[in-house]
N, C-alpha and C positions, 0 to 999 in steps of 0.2 A: 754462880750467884745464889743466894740464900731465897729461901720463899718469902722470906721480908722486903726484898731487895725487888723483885718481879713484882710484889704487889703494889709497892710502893712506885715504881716504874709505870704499871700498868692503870693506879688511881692516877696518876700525872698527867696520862696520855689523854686519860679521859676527859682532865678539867680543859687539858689544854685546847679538845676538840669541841669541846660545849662552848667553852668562852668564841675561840673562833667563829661555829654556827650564829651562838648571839649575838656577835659583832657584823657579821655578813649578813645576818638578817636586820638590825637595825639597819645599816647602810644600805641595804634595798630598799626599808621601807623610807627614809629619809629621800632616796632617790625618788622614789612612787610622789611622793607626797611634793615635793619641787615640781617634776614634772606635769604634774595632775594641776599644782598652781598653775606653772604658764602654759599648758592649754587652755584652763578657764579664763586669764588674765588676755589670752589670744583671740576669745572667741566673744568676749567683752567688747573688746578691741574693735573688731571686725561689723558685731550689730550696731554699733553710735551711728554711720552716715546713714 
């Protein structure tokens, strides 16, 4: 394979691995963020009686 070839391979890998992180990390924080509602929406819940 040519040095164009590898570099071009090797920028690929890279976007491929960034997008991935910033997809797993928006869908943590999305997660965080759900869960953090229904514990608040829980504990709401809980003080009304």
């Amino acid at each position: 394979m040519s040095g164009l070839a590898w570099t071009m391979l090797v920028l690929a890998a890279m976007i491929g691995a960034f997008l991935f992180a910033t997809i797993g990390a928006v869908a943590l924080v999305l997660l965080l963020a759900n869960v953090s509602g229904r514990l608040a929406r829980h504990d709401d819940n809980r003080r009304d009686p």
